[in-house]
VOGUNU-529668 format. One record per residue (C-alpha): residue in three letters; chain; y, z, x. Coordinates in steps of 0.001 Angstrom, whole numbers. Layout:
<atoms>
+-----+---+---------+---------+---------+
!   r ! c !      py !      pz !      px !
+-----+---+---------+---------+---------+
! ALA ! A !       Y !       Z !       X !
...
+-----+---+---------+---------+---------+
</atoms>
This chain:
<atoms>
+-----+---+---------+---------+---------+
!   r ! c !      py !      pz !      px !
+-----+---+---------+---------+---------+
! UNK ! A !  107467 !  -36928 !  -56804 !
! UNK ! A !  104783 !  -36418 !  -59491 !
! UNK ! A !  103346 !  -39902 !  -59056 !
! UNK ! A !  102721 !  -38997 !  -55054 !
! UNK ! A !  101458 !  -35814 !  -56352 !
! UNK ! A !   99002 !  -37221 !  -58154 !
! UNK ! A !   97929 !  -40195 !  -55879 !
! UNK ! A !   97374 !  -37108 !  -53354 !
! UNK ! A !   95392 !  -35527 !  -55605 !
! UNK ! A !   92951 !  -38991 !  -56397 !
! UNK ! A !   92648 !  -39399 !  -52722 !
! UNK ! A !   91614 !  -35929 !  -52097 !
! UNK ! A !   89083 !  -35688 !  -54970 !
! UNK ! A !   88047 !  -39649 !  -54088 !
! UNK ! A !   87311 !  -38032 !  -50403 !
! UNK ! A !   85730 !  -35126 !  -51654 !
! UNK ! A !   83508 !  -37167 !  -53436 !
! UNK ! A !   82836 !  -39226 !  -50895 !
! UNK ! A !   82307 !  -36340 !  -48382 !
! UNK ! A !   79795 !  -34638 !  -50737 !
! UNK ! A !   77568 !  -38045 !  -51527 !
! UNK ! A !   77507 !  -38380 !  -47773 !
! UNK ! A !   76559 !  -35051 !  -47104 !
! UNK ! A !   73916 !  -35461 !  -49931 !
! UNK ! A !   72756 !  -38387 !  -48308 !
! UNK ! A !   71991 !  -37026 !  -45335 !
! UNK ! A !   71188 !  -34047 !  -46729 !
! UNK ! A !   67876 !  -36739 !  -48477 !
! UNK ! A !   67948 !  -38466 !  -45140 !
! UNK ! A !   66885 !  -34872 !  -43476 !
! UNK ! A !   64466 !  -33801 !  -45963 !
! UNK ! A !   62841 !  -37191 !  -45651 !
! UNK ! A !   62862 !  -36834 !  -41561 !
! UNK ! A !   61350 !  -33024 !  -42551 !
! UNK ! A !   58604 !  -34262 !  -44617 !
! UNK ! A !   57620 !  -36706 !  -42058 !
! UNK ! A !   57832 !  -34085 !  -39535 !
! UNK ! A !   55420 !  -31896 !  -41701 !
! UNK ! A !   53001 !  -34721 !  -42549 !
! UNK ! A !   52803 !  -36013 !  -38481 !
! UNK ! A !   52688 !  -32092 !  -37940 !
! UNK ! A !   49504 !  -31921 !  -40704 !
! UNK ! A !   47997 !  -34847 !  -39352 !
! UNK ! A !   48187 !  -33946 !  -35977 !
! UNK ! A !   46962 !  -30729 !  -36366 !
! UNK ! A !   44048 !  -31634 !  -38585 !
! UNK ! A !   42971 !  -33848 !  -35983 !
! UNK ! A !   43511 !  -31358 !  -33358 !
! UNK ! A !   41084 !  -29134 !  -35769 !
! UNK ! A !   38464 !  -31680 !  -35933 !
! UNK ! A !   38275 !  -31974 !  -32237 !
! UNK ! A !   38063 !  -28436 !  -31762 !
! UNK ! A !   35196 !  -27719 !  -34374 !
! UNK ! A !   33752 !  -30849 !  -32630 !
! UNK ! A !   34185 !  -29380 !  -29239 !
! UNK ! A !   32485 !  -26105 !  -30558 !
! UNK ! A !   29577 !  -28176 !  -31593 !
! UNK ! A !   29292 !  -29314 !  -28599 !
! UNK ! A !   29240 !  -26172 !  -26768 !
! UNK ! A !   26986 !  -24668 !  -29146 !
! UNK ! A !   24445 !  -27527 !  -28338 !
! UNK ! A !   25253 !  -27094 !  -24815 !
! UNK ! A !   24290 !  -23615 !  -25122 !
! UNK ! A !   21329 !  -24319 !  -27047 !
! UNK ! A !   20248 !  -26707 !  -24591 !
! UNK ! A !   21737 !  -23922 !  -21718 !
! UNK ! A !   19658 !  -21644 !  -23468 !
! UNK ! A !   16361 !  -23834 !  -23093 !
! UNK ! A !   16858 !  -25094 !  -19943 !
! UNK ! A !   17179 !  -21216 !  -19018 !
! UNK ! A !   14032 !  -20263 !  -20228 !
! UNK ! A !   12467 !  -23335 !  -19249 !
! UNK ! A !   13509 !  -22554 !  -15663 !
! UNK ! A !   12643 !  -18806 !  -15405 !
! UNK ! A !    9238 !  -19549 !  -16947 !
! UNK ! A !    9088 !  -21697 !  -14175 !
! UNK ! A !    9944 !  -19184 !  -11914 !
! UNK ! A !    7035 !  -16843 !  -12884 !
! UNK ! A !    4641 !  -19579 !  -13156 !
! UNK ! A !    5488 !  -20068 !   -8966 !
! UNK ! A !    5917 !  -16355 !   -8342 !
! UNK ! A !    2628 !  -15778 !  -10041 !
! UNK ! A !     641 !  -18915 !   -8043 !
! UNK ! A !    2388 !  -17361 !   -4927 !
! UNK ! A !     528 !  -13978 !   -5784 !
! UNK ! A !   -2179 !  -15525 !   -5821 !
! UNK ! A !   -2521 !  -17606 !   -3091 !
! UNK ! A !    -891 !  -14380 !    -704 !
! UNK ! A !   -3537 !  -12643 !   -2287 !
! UNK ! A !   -6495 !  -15421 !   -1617 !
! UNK ! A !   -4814 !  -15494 !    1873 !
! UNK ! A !   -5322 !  -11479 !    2572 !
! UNK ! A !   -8672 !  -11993 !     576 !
! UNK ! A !   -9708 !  -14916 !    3269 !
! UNK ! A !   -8213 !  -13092 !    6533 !
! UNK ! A !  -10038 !  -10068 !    5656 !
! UNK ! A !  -13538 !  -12548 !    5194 !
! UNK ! A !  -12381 !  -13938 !    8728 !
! UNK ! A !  -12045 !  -10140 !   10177 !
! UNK ! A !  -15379 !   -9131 !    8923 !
! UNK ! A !  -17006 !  -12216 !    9638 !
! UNK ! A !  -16134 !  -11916 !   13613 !
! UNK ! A !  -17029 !   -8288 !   13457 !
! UNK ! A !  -20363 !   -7530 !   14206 !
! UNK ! A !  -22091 !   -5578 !   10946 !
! UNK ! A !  -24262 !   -3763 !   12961 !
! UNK ! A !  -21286 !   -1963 !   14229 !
! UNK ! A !  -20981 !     873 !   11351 !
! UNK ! A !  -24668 !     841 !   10631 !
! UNK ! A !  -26200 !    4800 !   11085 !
! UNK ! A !  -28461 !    4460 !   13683 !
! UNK ! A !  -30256 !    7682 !   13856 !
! UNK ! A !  -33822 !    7615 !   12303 !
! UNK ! A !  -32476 !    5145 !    9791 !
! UNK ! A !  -31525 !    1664 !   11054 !
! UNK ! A !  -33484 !     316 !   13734 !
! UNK ! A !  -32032 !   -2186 !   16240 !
! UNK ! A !  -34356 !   -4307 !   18082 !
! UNK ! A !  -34738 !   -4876 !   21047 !
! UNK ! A !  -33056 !   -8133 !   21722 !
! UNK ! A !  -29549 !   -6582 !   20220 !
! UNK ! A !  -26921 !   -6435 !   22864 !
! UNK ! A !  -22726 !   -5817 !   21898 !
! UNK ! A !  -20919 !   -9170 !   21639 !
! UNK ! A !  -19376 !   -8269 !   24631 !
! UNK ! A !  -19439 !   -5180 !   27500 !
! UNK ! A !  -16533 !   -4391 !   29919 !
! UNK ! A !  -16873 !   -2182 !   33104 !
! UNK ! A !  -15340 !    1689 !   32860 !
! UNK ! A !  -12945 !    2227 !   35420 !
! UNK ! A !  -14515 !    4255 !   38207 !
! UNK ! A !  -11625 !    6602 !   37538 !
! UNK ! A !  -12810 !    8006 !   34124 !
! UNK ! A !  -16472 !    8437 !   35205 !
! UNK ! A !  -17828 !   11946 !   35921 !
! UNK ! A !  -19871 !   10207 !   39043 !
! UNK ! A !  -18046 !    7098 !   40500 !
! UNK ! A !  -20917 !    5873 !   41926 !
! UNK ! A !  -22648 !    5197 !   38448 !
! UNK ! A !  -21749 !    1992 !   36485 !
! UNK ! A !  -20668 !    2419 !   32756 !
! UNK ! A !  -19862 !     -84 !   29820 !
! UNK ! A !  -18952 !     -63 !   26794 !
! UNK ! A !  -17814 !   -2724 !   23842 !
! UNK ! A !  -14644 !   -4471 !   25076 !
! UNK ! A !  -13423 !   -4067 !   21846 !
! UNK ! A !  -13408 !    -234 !   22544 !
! UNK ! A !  -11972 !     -81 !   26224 !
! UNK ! A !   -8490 !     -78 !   25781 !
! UNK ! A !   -8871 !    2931 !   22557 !
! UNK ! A !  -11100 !    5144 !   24697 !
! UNK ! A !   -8532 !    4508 !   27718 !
! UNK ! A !   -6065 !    5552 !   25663 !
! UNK ! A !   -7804 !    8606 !   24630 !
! UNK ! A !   -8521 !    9972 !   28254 !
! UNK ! A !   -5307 !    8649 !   29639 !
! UNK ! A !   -3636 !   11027 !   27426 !
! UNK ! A !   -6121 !   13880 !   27549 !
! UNK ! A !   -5139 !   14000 !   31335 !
! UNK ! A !   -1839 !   13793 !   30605 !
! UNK ! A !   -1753 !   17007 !   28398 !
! UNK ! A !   -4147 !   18888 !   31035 !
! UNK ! A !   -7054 !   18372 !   29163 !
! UNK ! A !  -10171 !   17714 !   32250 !
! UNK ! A !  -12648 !   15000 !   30494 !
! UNK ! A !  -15286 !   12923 !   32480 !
! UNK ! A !  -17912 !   10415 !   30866 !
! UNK ! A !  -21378 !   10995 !   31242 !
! UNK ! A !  -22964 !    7952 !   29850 !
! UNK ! A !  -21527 !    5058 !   27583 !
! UNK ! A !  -23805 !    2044 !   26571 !
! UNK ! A !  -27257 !    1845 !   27029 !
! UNK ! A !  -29700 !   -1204 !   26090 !
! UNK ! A !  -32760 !    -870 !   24206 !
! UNK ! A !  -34805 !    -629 !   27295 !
! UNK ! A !  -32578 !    1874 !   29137 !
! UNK ! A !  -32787 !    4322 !   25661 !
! UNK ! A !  -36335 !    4287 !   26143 !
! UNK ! A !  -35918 !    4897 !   30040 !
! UNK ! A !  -34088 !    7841 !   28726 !
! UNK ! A !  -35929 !    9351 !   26316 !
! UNK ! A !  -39118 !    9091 !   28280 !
! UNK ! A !  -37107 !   11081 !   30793 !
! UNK ! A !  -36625 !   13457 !   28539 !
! UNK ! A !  -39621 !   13939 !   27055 !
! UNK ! A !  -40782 !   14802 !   30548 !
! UNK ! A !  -38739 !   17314 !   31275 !
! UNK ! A !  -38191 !   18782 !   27612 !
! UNK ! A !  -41508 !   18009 !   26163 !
! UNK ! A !  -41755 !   15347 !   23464 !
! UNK ! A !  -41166 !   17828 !   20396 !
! UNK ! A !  -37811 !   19059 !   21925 !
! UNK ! A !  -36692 !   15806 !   23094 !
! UNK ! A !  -36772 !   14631 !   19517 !
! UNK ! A !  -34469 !   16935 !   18660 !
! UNK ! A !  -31697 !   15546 !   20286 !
! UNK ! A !  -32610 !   12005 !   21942 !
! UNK ! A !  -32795 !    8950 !   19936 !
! UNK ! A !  -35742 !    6604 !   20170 !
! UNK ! A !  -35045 !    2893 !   21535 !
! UNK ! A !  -33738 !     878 !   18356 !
! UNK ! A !  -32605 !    3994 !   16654 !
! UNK ! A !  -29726 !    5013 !   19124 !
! UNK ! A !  -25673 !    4722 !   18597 !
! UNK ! A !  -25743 !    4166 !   22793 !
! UNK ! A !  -27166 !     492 !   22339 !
! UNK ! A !  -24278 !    -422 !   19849 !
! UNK ! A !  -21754 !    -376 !   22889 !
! UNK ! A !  -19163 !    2269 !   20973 !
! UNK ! A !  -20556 !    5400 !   21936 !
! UNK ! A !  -20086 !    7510 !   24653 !
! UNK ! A !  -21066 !   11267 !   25962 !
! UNK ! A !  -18624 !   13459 !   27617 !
! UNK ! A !  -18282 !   16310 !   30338 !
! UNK ! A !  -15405 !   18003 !   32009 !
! UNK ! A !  -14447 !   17026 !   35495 !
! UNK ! A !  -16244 !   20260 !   36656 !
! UNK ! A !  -19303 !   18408 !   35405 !
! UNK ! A !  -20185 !   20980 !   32144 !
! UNK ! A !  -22713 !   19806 !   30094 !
! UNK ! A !  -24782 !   19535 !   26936 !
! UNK ! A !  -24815 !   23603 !   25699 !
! UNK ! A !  -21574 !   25064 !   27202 !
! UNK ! A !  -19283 !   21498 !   26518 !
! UNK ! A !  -18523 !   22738 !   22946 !
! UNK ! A !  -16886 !   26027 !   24786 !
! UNK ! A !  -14529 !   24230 !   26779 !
! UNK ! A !  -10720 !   23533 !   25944 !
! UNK ! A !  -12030 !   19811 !   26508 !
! UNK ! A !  -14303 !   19806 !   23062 !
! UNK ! A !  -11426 !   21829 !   20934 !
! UNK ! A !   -8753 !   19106 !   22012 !
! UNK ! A !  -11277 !   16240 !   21123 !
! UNK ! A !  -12326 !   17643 !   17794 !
! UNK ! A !   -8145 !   17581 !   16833 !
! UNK ! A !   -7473 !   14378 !   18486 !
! UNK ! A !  -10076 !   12124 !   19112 !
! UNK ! A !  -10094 !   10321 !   15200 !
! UNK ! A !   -6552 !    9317 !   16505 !
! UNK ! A !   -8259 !    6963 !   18924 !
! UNK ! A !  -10872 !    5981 !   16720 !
! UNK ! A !  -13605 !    8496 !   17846 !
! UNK ! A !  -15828 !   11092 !   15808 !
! UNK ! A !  -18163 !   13664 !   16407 !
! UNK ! A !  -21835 !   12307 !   15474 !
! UNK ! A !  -23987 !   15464 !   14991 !
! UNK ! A !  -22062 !   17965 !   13760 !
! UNK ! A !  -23607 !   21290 !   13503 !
! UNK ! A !  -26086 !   20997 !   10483 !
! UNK ! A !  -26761 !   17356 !   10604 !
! UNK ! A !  -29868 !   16293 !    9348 !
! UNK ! A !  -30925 !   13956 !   12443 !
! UNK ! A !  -30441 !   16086 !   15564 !
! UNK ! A !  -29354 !   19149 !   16862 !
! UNK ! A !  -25294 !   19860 !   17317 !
! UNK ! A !  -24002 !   17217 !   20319 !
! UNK ! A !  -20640 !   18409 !   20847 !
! UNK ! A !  -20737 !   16105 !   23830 !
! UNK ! A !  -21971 !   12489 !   21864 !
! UNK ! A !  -18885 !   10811 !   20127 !
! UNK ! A !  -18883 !    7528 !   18780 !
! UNK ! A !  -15910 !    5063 !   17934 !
! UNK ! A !  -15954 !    3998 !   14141 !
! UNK ! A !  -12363 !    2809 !   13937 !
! UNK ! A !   -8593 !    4324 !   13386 !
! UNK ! A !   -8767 !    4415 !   10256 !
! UNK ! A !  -12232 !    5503 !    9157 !
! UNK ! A !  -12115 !    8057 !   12012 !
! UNK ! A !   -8828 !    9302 !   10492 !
! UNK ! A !  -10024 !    9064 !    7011 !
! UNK ! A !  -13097 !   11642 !    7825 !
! UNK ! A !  -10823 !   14191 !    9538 !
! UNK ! A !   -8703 !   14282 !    6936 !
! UNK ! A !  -11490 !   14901 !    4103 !
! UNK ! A !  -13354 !   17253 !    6418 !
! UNK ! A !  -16372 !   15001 !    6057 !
! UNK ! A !  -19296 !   13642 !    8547 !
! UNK ! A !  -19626 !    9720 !    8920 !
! UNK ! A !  -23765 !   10426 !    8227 !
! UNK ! A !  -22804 !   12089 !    4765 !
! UNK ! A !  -21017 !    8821 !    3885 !
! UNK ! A !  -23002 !    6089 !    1820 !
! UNK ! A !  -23466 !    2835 !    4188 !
! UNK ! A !  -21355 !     912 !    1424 !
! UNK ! A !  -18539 !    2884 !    1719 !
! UNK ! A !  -18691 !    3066 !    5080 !
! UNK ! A !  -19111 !   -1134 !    5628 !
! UNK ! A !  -15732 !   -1500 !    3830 !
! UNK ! A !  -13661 !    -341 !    6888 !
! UNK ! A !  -15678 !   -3173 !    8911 !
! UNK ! A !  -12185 !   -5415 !    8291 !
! UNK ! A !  -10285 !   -2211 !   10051 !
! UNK ! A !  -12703 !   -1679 !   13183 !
! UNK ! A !  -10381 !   -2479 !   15623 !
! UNK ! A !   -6940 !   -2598 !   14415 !
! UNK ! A !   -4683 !    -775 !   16847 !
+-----+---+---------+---------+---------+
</atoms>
C-alpha cells in the first residue's frame, strides 16, 4: 500500500513537472510571439510615421506651390481687370471723339456780337415744321433735324397741359438774317434795331437750333413774357433742351422772352439748376457738353 502510495506520488510530481515546463514553454513561446508582435507593431508604425511626415511634406509643398500659383493667378487677374479698364476707358474716350467729331462745333458757339458765321454756313441738315405748330400755316419753317423731334416734344406736351404756344420763326440763313434786320431797321430805326436783332453772321437763327415763340392768339415780342405760355417755358423748357438767350440784363440785347435756343438736355438742365445764363459761361466749358448735344 505504501509502495502505490508513493509511485502515485512520483507520477503526480513527474506530471506536475511536466505540466509546469510545458506551461513555461509556452509561456517563452508567447512572449516570443509578443515581442514579434511589438517589433512588426514598431516597424509598422514607424513606417506608417515616415509616410505621414512624408505626406505632410508634400502637402506643405503643395501649399507652397498652392500658395504661388494663387498669387500668380490673382495678379493675373488684376493685370486683365486693369487692361480691361483701360481699354473700356479708351473705348468711352474714342466714342466720345466719334460724338464730337459728327457734331458740328459751331453748334454751342455764342453767336451774338462775338462769333461770326459766314455766309456760306448752313446746319448739316434742316427738316420742315409741321404746319400744325406754326403760328401762320401758310409760312414754311425749319429747323436742325437733330432738334425736331425735342422741340416736338416740347409743344406736344405744352398743349397737352393747356399751355397755347405757336412758332414765329425758326431757322434763318445768312441772307434771310440780313433780310430781317434790314426790315427792321426800317421800321425801328437802325439804333433800336440793334438792340434786339442780330446782324447776318452774328445770329443763333442761322445755326438751325433756335426758334421764337408766340401764343396761338398771336402775342408778341413785349407782352409774351406776361403770358402763362413764357412762365411754363421758363420751368420746363431746359427739360427739352431749350434756354432762354437774353435774359433780362444780358450784355448783347435787350430781354427776348420770346427767342429760345436748344443747347442740349443736359447743358440746358445744368444752367437751370445753377441759376446761370449760357452767355455768362466760358466757351470752354460750354464746348465740353458738345459729346451730349443730342442725347435723348
Amino acid at each position: 500500500m505504501r509502495k502505490e502510495n508513493k509511485n502515485l506520488i512520483i507520477l503526480c510530481a513527474a506530471v506536475l513537472f511536466l505540466g509546469t515546463g510545458y506551461l513555461a514553454y509556452q509561456n517563452s513561446l508567447l512572449k516570443d510571439e509578443i515581442a514579434s508582435v511589438k517589433k512588426e507593431f514598431a516597424d509598422k508604425k514607424n513606417e506608417l510615421e515616415a509616410v505621414i511626415s512624408n505626406l505632410q511634406k508634400d502637402l506643405e509643398t503643395a501649399k507652397i506651390e498652392r500658395n504661388g500659383w494663387e498669387e500668380r493667378y490673382n495678379a493675373e487677374v488684376s493685370k486683365i481687370t486693369f487692361l480691361a479698364v483701360q481699354v473700356e476707358s479708351i473705348k468711352g474716350t474714342v466714342g466720345i471723339l466719334e460724338k464730337i467729331k459728327q457734331t458740328d462745333l459751331e453748334l454751342l458757339k455764342k453767336y451774338s456780337k462775338i462769333y461770326f458765321l459766314n455766309e456760306n454756313y448752313v446746319p448739316s441738315s434742316l427738316v420742315a415744321i409741321d404746319a400744325q405748330y406754326i403760328f401762320n400755316p401758310q409760312k414754311k419753317l425749319q429747323i436742325h433735324a437733330g432738334v425736331y423731334g425735342h422741340l416736338k416734344n416740347m409743344l406736344d406736351v405744352a398743349k397737352a397741359e393747356g399751355i397755347n404756344l405757336s412758332l414765329l420763326s425758326a431757322s434763318r440763313s445768312f441772307y434771310e438774317q440780313a433780310g430781317v434786320k434790314s426790315a427792321y431797321s426800317v421800321t425801328f430805326g437802325a439804333g433800336s434795331a440793334n438792340q434786339f436783332s442780330a446782324d447776318q453772321g452774328y445770329s443763333e437763327h442761322q445755326l438751325g437750333t433756335t426758334v421764337d415763340f408766340t401764343s396761338t392768339n398771336g402775342e408778341q415780342f413785349a407782352g409774351f413774357d406776361k403770358l402763362p405760355a413764357y412762365e411754363w417755358l421758363k420751368n420746363n423748357a431746359y427739360k427739352y433742351g431749350f434756354i432762354l438767350s437774353y435774359s433780362k440784363g444780358n450784355s448783347y440785347y435787350i430781354y427776348e422772352p420770346w427767342h429760345w435756343r436748344f443747347v442740349g438736355k443736359q447743358l440746358a438742365a445744368d444752367l437751370f439748376a445753377q441759376n446761370k445764363n449760357f452767355y455768362d459761361m466760358d466757351q470752354r466749358e460750354i464746348d465740353t457738353y458738345l459729346q451730349f448735344f443730342f442725347d435723348k
